[in-house]
N, C-alpha and C positions, 0 to 999 in steps of 0.2 A: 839019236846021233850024238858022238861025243864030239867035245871044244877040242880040235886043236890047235895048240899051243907051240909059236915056231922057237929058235934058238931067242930072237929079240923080244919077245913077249907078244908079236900080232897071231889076231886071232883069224883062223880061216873055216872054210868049210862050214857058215855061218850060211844058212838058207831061209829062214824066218826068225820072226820076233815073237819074244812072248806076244802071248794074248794082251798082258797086261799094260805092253808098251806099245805106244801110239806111233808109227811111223809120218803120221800127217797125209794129205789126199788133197787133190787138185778137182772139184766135184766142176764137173758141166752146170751149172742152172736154165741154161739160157744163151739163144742165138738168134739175130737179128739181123737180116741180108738185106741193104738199102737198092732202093729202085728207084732213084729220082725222087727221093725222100726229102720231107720239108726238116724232119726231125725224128729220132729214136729215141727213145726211151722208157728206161728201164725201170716200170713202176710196181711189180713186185719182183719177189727173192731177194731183196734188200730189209733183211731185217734181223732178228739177234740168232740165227740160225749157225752165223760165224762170223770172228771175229774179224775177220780180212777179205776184201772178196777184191775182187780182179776183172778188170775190162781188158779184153786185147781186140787193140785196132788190125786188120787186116784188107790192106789193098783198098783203103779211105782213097775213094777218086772224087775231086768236087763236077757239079754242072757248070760251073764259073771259073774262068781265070783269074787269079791275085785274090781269092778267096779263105777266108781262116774257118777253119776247124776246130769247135769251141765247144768247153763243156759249162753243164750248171746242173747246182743240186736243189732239189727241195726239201725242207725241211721242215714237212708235217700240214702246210698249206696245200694248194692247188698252182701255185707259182713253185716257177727254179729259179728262185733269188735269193736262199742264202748268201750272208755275210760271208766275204772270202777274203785273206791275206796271203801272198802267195810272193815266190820267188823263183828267180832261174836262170840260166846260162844255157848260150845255147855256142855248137861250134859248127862251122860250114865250109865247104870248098865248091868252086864252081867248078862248072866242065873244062872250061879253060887252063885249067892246072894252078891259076895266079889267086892271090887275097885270100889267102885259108884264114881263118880269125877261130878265136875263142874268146869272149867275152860274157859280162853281166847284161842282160837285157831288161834294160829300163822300162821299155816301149810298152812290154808287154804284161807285167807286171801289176798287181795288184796289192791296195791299202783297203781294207775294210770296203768291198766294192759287192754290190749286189747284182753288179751286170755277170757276161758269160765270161769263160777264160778259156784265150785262143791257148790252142794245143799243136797247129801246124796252122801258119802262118804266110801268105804269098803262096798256096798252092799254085800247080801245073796243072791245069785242066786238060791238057793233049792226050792223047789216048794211052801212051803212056806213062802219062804221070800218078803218083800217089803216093799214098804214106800208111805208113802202120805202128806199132806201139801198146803201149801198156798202160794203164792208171792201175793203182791200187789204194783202196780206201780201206781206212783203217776202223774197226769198230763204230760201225755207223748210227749201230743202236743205243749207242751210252745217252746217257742224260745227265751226265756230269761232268765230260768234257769235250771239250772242241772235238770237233771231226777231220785227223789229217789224211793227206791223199800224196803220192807222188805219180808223178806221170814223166814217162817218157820216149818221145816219137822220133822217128830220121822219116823226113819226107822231101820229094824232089818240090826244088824250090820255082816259082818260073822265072828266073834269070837265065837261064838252069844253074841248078847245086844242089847240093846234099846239106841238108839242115838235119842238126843231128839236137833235139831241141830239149832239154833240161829241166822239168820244174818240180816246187814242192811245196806245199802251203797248206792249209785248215779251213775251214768252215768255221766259221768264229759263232757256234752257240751251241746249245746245251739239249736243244730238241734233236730227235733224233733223224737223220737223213734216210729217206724212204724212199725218196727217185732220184734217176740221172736222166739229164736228156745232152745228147748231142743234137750239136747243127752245123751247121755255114753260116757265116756271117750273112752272107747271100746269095740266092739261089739254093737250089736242091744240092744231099748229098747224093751222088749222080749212080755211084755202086760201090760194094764194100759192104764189110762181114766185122761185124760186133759182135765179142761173143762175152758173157758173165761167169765166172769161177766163184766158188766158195771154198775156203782154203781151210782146213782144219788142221 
């Protein structure tokens, strides 16, 4: 097939790529549908397979009202207590149309902290409430630098609103992170579909 070449210089008629060059892929690993679950997670296909791998939250419903949705990694123990330093903003409106804000959230945040880090925060346990979202961790398997992640969820809040929730921060050590586990703060997560990508 020949390139062609318009009056501006764009190119068309362009249907594949060499062999040689890598378009990138969104690869499935893994998928994990909660039932009144205590906890998920994801304790292989985390490893130096790719450099980027990807969790998408979808339809995270808790069994509990005012309940958070929180992650933690392990790194190379039996425990998910990695060292974490994290940050975020989150922006919200309620159903009522009034108080939309965007701010820094102090509350939720973390300094070198080996507990879990909420992800949605004051969930809506009512039948329709829940949330979805992304984390994406970066090169998990290095052993020479931190492990960063960003995540970010909109989940109905129970005041009600729309939390539209911000974070970003590392794993502050040098072994390499080999599980994730979500949970609740408390109670079960109630239903909802966790799925793991590897991103080349």
């Amino acid at each position: 097939m020949a390139i062609k070449v318009a009056n501006n210089q764009s190119l068309t008629a362009i249907t594949a790529l060499p062999s040689a060059v890598s378009g990138g892929a969104m690869t499935l690993l893994e998928t994990q549908t909660a039932s009144s679950s205590s906890t998920i997670s994801f304790t292989s296909n985390i490893d130096d397979t790719y450099d980027e791998y990807v969790f998408k939250f979808i339809d995270i419903h808790p069994a509990s009202d005012g309940v958070e949705f929180t992650v933690n990694f392990r790194d190379g123990g039996s425990a998910y207590d990695a060292t974490k330093t994290t940050t975020l903003f989150i922006a919200y409106h309620p159903e009522s149309g009034s108080g939309a804000t965007l701010a820094y959230n102090t509350v939720n945040d973390l300094a070198q902290s080996t507990g879990v880090q909420n992800i949605m925060v004051d969930m809506d346990a009512d039948n329709d409430g829940c949330g979805a979202g992304e984390m994406i961790l970066f090169n998990p398997s290095s052993t020479t630098f931190v492990k960063h992640f960003i995540i970010k969820t909109n989940y109905m809040h129970n005041s009600p609103q729309s939390i539209n929730y911000n974070l970003a921060g590392y794993c502050n050590t040098t072994s390499a992170i080999d599980g994730v586990q979500f949970k609740m703060s408390s109670g079960n997560i109630d239903s909802g579909v966790i799925k793991l990508y590897g991103i080349s």
